[in-house]
N, C-alpha and C positions, 0 to 999 in steps of 0.2 A: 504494500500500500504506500510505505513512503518514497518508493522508488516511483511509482506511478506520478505521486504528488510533487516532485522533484523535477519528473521529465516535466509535466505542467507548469509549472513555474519558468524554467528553461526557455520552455517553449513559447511563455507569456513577451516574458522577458527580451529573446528573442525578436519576437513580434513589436515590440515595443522599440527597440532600437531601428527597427527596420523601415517605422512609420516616420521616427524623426530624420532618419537619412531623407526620406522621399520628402518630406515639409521640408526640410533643409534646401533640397535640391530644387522644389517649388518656389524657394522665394529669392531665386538667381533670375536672370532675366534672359532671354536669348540675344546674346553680345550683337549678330552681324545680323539684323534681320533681312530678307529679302524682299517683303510686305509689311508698309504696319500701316494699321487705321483704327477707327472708332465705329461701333453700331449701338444701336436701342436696342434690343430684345423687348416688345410687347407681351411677351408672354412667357410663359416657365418654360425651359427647352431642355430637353436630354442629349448633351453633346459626348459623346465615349459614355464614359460609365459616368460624369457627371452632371447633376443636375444644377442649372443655371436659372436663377429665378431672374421677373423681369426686369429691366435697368440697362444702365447704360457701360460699356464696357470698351478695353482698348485690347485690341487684338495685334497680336505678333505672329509671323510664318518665316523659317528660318531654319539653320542647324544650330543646336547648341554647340559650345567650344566643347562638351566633353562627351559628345554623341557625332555618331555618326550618320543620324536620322535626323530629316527634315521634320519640325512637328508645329505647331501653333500654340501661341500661350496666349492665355484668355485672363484678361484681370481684370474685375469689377472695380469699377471709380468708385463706390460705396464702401463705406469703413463695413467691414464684418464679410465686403463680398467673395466670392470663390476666385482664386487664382490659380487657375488648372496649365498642363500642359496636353494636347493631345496629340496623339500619331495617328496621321493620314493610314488608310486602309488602300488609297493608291491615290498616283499623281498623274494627270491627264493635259492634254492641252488644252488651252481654256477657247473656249465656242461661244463668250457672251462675250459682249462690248463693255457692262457696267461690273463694277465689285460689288460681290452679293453675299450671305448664305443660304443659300436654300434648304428651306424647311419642310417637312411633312407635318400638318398639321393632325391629331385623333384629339377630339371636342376642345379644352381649354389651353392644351401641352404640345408641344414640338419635338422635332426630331431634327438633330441637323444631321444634314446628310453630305453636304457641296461646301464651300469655299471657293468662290468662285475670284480668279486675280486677274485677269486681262492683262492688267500693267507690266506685267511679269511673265505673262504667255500661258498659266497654269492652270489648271483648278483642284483640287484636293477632294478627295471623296471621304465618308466616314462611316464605318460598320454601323448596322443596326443595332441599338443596345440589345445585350443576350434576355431572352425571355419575351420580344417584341413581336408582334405578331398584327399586319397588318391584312389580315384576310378577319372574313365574316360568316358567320355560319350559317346555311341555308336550311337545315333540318337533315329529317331522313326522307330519303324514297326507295322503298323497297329492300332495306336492311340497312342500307349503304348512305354514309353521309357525305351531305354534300359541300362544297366548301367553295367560295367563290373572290375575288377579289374584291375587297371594299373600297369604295371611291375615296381618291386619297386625295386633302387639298392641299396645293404647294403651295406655298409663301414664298415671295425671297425679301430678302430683308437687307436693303442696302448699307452697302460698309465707304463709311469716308473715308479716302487716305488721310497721311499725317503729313503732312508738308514739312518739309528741313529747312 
């Protein structure tokens, strides 16, 4: 039993130094950006695994100096707000004129999906958070259910650059 109780602690402990690495490493900035600008969020959005309430915020896209991954750092102008880092699930040429993110909207909440850069030739895609499920359910017929795609509404939600 105290061996049990021991690996637990460890493994709290563990856990614990791991979380201040990653906050440590959230509150650096990305040195060279390649994009930065400001947007609104109107509404709550689920960007990676974080949830972003609505407000105003300054966006960064770039490599960190100690990655060698392109990601975006999102930092709310509001004292208390989320300052996230997130990695693109792929990077595409950009096919729109204006800087955007593109959003799926389900009733009150978002989904960013795009980062959309023109200035920069790009656009950034973003996984669906796990557990997300935009289909709708039709019933059964004949044992067998049926399953259909739900009408999804997109949003984009323009991003100002930051002028130097």
């Amino acid at each position: 039993m105290k061996t049990i109780r021991s690996l637990t602690i460890l493994a709290g402990l563990s856990l614990a130094l791991l979380t201040l690495g990653v906050t440590g490493a959230k509150a650096q900035s990305l040195r060279l950006s390649d994009f930065a600008g400001t947007f609104t969020l109107p509404f709550e959005a689920q960007w990676g695994r974080t949830t972003l309430p609505a407000g105003e915020y300054d966006l960064y896209y770039g490599q960190p100096s100690a990655s060698g991954h392109l990601m975006v750092e999102v930092r709310g102008k509001k004292n208390g707000s989320p300052h996230v880092f997130i990695l693109p699930q792929g990077i595409n040429d950009a096919s729109t004129t204006h800087s955007a993110l593109v959003c799926v909207r389900e009733g009150d909440a978002g989904i960013v999906r795009v980062l959309e850069m023109p200035e920069i030739g790009q656009s950034a895609s973003f996984a669906m958070p796990r557990g997300t499920q935009l289909m709708a359910h039709k019933g059964k017929h004949n044992g067998y259910t049926q399953l259909a795609q739900a009408p999804m509404l997109i949003e984009r939600i323009p991003v100002t650059l930051n002028t130097k």
